[in-house]
C-alpha positions in Angstrom: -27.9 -0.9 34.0 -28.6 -3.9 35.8 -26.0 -6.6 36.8 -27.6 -9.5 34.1 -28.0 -6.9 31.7 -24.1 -5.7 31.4 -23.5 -9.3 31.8 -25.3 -9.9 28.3 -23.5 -7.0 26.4 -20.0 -8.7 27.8 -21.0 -11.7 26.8 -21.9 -10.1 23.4 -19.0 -8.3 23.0 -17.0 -11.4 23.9 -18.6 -13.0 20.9 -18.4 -10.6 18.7 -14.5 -10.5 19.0 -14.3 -14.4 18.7 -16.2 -13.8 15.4 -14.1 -10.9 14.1 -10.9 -13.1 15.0 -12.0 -16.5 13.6 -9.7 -19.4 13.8 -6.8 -17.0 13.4 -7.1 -15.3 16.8 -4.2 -16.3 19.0 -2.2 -14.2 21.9 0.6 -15.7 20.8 1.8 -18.1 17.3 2.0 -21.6 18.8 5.7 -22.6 18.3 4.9 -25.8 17.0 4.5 -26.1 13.5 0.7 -27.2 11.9 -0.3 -31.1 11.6 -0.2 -30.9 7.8 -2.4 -34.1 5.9 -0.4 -36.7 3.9 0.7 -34.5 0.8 1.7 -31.7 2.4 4.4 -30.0 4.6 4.7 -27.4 6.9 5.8 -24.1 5.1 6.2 -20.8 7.1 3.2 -21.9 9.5 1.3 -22.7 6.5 0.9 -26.0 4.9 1.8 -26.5 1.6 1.6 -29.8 -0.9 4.5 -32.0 -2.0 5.8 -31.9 -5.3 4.3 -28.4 -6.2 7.1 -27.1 -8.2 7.2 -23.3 -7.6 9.3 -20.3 -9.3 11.6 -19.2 -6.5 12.8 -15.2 -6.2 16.0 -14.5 -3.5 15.9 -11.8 -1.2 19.7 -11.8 -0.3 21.3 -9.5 2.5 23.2 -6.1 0.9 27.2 -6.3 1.6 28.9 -4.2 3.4 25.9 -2.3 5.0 24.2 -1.9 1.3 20.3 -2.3 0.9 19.5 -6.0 0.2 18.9 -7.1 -3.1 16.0 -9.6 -5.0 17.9 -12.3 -7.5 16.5 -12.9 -10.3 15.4 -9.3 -11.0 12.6 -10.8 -13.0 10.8 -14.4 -13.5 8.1 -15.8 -16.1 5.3 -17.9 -15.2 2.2 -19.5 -16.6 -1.3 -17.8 -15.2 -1.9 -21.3 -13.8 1.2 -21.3 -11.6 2.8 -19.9 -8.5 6.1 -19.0 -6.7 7.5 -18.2 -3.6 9.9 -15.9 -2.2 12.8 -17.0 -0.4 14.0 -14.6 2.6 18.0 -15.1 3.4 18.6 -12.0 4.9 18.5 -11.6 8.6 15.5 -9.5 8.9 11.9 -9.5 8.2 10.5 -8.4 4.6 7.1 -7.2 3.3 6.2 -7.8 -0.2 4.3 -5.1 -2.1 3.0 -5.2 -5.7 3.1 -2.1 -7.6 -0.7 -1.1 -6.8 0.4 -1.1 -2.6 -1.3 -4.4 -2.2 1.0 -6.9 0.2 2.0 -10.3 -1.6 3.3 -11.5 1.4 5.5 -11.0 4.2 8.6 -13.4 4.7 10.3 -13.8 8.5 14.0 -13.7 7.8 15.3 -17.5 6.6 11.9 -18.3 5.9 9.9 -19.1 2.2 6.9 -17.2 2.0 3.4 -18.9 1.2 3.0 -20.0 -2.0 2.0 -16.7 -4.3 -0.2 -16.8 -7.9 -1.1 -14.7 -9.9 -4.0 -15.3 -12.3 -3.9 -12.1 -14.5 -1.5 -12.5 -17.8 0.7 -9.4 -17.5 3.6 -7.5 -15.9 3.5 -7.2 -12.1 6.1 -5.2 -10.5 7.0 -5.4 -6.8 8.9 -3.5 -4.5 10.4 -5.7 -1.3 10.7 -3.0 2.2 14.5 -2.8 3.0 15.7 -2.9 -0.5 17.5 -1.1 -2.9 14.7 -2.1 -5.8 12.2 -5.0 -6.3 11.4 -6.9 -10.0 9.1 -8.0 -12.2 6.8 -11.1 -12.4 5.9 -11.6 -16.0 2.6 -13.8 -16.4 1.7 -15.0 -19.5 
């Protein structure tokens, strides 16, 4: 293969990466948080508007060496709104519904993004590290 020719597939496969990545391809999460518009505040590197009023689930550390628990076991929310989980233990929890797929994960002391669902119905979720997860009830 000739020298400008294994040039062009590096360059190609240089390309190719940036597209996989996208705007999300960083060595390393900038320590800063994001420039957020007016309206809007900086939320777990995420931006997220003022005044959205949002159904708020615990994860709290276990005592004594126990599994940490979720408080309240179970919330109720319109199809048209959204909640967030709030992570005070001292590690890192992932957020699965009931089907496997991740709602979110949430760094310990941090909220999580805002989370909706759309679907009126009973969603249960299990959060890694604890004894047992809850419910969101949509209606």
């Amino acid at each position: 293969m000739s020298r400008s020719a294994l040039a062009l597939v590096v360059a190609s496969l240089a390309c190719l990466a940036c597209l996989a990545c996208g705007a999300g391809c960083h060595l390393a999460d900038s320590p800063e948080p994001p420039a957020c518009d007016a309206g809007s505040h900086p939320n777990n590197g995420h931006c997220t508007a003022d005044g959205v009023a949002a159904a708020r689930i615990t994860i709290r550390p276990g005592e004594g060496g126990a599994a940490c628990s979720v408080s309240p076991e179970s919330i109720t929310i319109a199809a048209s709104a959204v909640f967030e989980l709030m992570n005070e233990d001292g590690v890192d929890h992932v957020v699965d519904g009931a089907d496997g797929q991740t709602w979110a994960a949430v760094s310990a002391g941090q909220l999580s993004p805002l989370i909706g669902i759309r679907k009126v119905g009973r969603w249960a979720y299990t959060v890694s590290g604890c004894a047992k997860g809850g419910t969101v009830v949509v209606e």
